[in-house]
C-alpha positions as CSV (number, residue, x, y, z in Angstrom):
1,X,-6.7,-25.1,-8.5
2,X,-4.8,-22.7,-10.8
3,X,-8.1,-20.3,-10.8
4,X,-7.8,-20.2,-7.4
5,X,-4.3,-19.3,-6.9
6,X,-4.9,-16.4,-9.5
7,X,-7.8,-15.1,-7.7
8,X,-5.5,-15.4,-4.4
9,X,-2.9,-13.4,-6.4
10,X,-5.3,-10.8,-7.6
11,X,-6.5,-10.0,-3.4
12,X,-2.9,-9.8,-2.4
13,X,-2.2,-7.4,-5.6
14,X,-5.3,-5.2,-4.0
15,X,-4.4,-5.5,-0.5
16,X,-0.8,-4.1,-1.7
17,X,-2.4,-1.6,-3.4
18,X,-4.2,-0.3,-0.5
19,X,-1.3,-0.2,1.7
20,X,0.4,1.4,-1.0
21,X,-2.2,4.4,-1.1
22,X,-2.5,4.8,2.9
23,X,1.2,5.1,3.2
24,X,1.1,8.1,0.0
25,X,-1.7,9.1,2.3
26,X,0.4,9.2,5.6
27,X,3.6,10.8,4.3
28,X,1.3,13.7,2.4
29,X,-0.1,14.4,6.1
30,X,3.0,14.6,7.1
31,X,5.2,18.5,6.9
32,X,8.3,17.9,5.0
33,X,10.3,19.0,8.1
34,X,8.7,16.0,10.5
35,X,10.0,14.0,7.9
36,X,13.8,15.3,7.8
37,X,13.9,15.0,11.2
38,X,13.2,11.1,10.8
């Protein structure tokens, strides 16, 4: 049971990760003016 709750924690750890590195993705796409204007 406890195996399993780690392996759950790791998959949320790499999902975070992944939205992590698609948002640094989507604000480097984005000019720095778009962004003051936000």
């Amino acid at each position: 049971m406890f195996n399993s709750y780690k392996k759950r924690l790791f998959h949320f750890e790499q999902f975070l990760k992944l939205i992590l590195v698609n948002l640094i993705y989507f604000f480097k796409s984005i000019p720095p003016i778009n962004l003051i204007k936000l």
